[in-house]
N, CA and C atoms as an extended XYZ file, in Angstrom:
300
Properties=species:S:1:pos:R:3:atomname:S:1:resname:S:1:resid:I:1 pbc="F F F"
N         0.845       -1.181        0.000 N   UNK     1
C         0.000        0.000        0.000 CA  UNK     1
C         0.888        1.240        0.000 C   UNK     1
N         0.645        1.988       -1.009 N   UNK     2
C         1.361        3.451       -0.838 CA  UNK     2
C         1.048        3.948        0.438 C   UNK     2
N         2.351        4.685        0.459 N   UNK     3
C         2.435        5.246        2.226 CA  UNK     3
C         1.337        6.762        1.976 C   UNK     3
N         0.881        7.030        1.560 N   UNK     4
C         0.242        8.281        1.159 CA  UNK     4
C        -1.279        8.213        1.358 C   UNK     4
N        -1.824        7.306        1.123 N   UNK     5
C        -3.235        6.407        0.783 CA  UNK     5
C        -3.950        7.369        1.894 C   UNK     5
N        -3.480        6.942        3.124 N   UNK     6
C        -4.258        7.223        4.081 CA  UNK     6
C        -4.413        8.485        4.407 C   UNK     6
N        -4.069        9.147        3.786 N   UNK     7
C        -4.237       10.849        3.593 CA  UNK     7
C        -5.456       11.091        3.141 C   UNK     7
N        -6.204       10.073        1.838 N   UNK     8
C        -7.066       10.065        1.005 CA  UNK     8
C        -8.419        9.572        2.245 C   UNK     8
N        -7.965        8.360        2.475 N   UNK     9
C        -9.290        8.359        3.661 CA  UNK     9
C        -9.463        9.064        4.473 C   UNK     9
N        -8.646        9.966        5.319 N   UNK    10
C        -8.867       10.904        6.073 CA  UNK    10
C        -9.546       12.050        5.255 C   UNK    10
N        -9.223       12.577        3.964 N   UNK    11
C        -9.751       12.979        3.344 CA  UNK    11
C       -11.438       13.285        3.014 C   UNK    11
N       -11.619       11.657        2.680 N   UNK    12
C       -12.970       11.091        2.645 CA  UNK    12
C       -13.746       11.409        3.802 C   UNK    12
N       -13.234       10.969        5.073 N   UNK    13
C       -13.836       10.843        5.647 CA  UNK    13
C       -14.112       12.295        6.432 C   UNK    13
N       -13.502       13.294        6.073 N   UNK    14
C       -14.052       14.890        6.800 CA  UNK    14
C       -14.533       15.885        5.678 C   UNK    14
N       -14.792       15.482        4.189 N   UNK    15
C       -15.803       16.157        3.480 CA  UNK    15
C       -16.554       15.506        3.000 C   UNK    15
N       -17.164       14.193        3.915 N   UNK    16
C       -18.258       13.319        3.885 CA  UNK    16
C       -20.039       14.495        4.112 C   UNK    16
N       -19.796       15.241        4.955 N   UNK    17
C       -20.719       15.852        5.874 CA  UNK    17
C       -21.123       16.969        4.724 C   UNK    17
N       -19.974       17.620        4.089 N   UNK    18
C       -20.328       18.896        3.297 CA  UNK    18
C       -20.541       17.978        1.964 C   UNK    18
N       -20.388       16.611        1.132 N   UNK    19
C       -20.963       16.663        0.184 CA  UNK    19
C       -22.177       15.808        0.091 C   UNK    19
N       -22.449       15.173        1.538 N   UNK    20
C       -23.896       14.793        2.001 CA  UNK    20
C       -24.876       16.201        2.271 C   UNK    20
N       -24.657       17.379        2.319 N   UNK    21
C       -25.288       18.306        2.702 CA  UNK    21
C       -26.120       18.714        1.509 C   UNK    21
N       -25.454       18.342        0.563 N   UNK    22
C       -26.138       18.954       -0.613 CA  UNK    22
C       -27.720       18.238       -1.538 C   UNK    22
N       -27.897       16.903       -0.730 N   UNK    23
C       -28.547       16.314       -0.708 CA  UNK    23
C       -29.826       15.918        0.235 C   UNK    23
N       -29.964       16.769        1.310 N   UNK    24
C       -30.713       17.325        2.214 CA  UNK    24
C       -31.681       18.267        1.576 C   UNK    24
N       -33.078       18.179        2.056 N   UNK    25
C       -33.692       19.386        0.916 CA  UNK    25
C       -34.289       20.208        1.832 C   UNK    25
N       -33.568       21.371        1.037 N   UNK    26
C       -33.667       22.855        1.453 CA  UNK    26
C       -33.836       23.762        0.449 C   UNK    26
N       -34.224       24.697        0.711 N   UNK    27
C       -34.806       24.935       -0.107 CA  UNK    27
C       -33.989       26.469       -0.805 C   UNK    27
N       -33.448       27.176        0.315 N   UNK    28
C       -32.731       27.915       -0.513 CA  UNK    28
C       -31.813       27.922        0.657 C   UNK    28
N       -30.400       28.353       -0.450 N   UNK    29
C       -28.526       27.701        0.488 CA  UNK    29
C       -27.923       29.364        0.061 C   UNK    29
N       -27.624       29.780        1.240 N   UNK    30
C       -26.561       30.865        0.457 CA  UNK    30
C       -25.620       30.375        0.034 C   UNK    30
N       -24.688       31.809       -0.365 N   UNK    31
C       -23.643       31.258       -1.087 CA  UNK    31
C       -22.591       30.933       -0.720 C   UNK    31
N       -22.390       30.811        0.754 N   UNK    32
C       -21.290       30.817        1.417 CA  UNK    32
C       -21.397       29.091        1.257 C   UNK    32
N       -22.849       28.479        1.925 N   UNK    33
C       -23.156       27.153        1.731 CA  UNK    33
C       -22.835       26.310        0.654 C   UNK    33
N       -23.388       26.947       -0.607 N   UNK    34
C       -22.802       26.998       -2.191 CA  UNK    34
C       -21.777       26.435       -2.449 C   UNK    34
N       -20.942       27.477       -1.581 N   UNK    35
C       -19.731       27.110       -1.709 CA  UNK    35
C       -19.245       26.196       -1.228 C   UNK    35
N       -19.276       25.930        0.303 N   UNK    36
C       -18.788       24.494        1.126 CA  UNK    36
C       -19.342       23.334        0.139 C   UNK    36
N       -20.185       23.076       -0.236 N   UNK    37
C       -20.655       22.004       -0.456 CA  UNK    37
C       -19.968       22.085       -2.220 C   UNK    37
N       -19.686       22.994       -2.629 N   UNK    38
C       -18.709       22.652       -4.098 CA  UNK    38
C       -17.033       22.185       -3.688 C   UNK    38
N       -16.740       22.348       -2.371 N   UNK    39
C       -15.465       22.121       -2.264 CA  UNK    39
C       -15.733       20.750       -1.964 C   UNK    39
N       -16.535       20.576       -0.588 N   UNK    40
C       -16.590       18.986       -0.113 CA  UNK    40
C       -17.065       18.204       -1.050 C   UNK    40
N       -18.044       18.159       -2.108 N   UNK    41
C       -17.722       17.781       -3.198 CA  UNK    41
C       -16.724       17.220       -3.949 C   UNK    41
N       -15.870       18.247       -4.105 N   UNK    42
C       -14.639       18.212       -5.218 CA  UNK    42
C       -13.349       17.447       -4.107 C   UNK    42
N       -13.506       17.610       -2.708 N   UNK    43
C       -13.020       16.792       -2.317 CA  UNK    43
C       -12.834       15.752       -1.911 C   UNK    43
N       -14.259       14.930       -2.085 N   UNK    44
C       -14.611       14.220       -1.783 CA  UNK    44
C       -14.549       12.764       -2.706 C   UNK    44
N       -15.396       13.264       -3.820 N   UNK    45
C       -14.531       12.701       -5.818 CA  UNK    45
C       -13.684       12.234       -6.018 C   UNK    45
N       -13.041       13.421       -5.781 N   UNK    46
C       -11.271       13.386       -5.982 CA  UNK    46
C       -11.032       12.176       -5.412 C   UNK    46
N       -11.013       12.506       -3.970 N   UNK    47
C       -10.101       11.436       -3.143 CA  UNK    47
C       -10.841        9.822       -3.152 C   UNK    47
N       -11.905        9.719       -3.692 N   UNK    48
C       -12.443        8.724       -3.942 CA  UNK    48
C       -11.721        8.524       -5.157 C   UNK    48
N       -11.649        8.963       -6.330 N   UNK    49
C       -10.906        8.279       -7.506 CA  UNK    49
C        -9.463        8.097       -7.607 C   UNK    49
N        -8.679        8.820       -7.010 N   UNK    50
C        -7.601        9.072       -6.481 CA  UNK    50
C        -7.212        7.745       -5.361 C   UNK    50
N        -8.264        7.074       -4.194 N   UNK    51
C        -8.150        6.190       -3.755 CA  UNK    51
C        -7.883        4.398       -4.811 C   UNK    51
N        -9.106        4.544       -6.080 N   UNK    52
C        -8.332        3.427       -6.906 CA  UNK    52
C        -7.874        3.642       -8.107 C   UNK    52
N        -7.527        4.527       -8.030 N   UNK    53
C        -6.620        4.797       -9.166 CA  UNK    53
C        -5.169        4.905       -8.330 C   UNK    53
N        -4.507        4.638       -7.624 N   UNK    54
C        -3.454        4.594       -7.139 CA  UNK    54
C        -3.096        3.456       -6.381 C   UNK    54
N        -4.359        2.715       -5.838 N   UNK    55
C        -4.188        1.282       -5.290 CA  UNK    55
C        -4.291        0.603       -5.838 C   UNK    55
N        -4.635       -0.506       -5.373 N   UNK    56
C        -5.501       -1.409       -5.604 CA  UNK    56
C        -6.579       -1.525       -5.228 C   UNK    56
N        -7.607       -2.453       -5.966 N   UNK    57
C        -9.048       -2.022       -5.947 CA  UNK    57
C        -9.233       -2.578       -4.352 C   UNK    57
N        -8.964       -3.901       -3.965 N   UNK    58
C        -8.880       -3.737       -2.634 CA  UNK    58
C        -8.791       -2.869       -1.476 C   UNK    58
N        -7.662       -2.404       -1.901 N   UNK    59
C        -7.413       -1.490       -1.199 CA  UNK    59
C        -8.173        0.280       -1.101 C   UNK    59
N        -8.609        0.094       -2.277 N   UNK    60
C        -9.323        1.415       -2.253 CA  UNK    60
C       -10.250        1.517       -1.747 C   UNK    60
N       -10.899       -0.195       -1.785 N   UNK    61
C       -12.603       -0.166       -1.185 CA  UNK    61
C       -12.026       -0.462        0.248 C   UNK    61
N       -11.079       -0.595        0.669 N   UNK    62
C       -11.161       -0.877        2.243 CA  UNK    62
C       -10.781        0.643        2.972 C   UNK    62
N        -9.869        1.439        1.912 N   UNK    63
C        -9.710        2.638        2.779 CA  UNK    63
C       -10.756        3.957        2.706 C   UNK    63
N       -11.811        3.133        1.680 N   UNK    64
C       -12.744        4.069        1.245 CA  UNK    64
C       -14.211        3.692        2.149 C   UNK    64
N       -14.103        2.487        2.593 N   UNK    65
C       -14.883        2.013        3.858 CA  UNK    65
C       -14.966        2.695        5.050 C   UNK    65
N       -13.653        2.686        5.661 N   UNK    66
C       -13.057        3.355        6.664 CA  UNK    66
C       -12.936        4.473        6.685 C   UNK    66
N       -12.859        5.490        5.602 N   UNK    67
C       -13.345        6.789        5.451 CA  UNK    67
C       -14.293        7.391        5.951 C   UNK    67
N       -15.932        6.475        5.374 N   UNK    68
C       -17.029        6.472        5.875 CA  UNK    68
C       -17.738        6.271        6.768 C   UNK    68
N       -17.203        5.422        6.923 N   UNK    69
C       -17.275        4.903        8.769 CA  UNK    69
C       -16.855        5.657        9.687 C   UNK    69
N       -15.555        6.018        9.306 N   UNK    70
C       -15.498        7.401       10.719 CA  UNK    70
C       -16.428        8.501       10.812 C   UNK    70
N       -16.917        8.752        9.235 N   UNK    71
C       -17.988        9.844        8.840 CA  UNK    71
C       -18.767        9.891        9.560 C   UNK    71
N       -19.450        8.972        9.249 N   UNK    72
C       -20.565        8.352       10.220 CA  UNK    72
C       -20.933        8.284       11.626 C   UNK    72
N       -19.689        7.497       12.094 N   UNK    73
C       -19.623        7.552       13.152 CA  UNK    73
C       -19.687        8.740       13.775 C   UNK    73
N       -18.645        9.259       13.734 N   UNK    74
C       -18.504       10.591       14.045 CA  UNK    74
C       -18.571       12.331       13.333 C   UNK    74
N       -19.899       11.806       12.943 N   UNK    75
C       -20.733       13.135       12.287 CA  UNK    75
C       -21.008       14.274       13.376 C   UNK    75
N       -21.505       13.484       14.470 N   UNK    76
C       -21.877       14.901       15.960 CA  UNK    76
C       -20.735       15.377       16.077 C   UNK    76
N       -19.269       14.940       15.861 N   UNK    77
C       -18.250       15.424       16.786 CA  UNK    77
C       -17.303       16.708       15.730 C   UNK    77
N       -18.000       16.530       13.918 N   UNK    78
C       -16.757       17.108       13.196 CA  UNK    78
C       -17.857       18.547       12.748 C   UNK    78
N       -17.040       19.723       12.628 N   UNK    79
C       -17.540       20.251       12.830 CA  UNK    79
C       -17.405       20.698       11.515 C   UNK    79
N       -18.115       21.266       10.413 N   UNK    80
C       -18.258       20.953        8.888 CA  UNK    80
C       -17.257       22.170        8.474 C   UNK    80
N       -17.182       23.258        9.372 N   UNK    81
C       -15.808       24.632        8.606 CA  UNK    81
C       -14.486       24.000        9.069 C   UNK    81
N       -14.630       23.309       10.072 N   UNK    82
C       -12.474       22.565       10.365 CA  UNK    82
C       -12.378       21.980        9.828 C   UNK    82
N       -13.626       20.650        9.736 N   UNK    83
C       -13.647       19.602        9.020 CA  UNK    83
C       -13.207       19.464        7.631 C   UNK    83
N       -13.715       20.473        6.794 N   UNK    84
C       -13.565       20.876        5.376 CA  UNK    84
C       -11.975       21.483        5.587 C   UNK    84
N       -11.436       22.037        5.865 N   UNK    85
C       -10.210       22.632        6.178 CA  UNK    85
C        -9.104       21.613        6.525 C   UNK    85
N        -9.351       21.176        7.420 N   UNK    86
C        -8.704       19.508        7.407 CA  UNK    86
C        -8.290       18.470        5.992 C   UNK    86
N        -9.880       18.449        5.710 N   UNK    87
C       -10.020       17.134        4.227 CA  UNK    87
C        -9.104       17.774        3.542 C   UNK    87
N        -8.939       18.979        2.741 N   UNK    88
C        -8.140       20.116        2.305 CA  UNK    88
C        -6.644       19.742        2.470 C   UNK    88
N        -6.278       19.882        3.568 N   UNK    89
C        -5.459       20.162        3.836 CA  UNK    89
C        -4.783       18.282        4.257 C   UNK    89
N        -5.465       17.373        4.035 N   UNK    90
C        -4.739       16.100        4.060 CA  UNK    90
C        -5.128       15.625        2.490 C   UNK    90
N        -6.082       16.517        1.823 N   UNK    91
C        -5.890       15.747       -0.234 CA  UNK    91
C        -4.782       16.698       -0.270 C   UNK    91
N        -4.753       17.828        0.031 N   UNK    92
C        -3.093       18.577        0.088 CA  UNK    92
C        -2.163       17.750        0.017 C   UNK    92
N        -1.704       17.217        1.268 N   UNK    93
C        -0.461       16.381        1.912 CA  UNK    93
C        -0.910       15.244        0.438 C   UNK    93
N        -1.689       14.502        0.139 N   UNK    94
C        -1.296       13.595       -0.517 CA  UNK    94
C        -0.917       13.906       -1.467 C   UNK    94
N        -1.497       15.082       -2.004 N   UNK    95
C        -0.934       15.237       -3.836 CA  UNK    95
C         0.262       15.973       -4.069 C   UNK    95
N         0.960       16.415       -2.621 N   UNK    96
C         2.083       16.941       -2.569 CA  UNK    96
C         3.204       15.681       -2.252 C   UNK    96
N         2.904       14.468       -1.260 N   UNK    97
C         3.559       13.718       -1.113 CA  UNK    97
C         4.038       13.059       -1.870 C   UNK    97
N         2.735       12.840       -3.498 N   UNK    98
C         3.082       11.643       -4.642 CA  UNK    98
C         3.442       12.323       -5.704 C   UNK    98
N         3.926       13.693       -6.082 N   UNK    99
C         4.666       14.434       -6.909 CA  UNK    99
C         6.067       13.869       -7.024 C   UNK    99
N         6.658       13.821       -8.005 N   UNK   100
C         7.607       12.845       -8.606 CA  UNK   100
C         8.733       14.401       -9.068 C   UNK   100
């Protein structure tokens, strides 16, 4: 397993909340909201395709499991502006770590 991987599930698993948000119905989102939920989105994608496209498929579905699962689990505890700042800032660390 690339030493990097797990950057990607941590990833996953703290802009779980902002690109589940967008799927909640509401009815009107400012734009600040707009916005969170286009990043956790885009970070969320990413590090999902980025998870098997760099592993193995095994491996992608197990660290892409465990992503979610912490999501989940611990949805009361993450708080969706660090949280997003975090995911950020560990698809950061990975795509800086696997630069050649």
């Amino acid at each position: 397993m690339p030493i990097y991987l797990p950057f990607l599930c941590v990833a996953v698993a703290l802009s779980w909340s902002s690109f589940a948000s967008a799927y909640q119905a509401q009815c009107a989102l400012s734009r600040a909201e707009m916005a969170r939920i286009a990043m956790g989105s885009t970070i969320f994608l990413g590090a999902i395709a980025l998870l098997f496209t760099d592993g193995t498929p095994l491996t992608g579905a197990a660290l892409f499991i465990c992503g979610l699962a912490v999501a989940l689990l611990a949805d009361r505890w993450i708080a969706s502006r660090w949280s997003l700042l975090a995911a950020a800032t560990s698809f950061g660390s990975y795509v800086v770590g696997t630069m050649h």
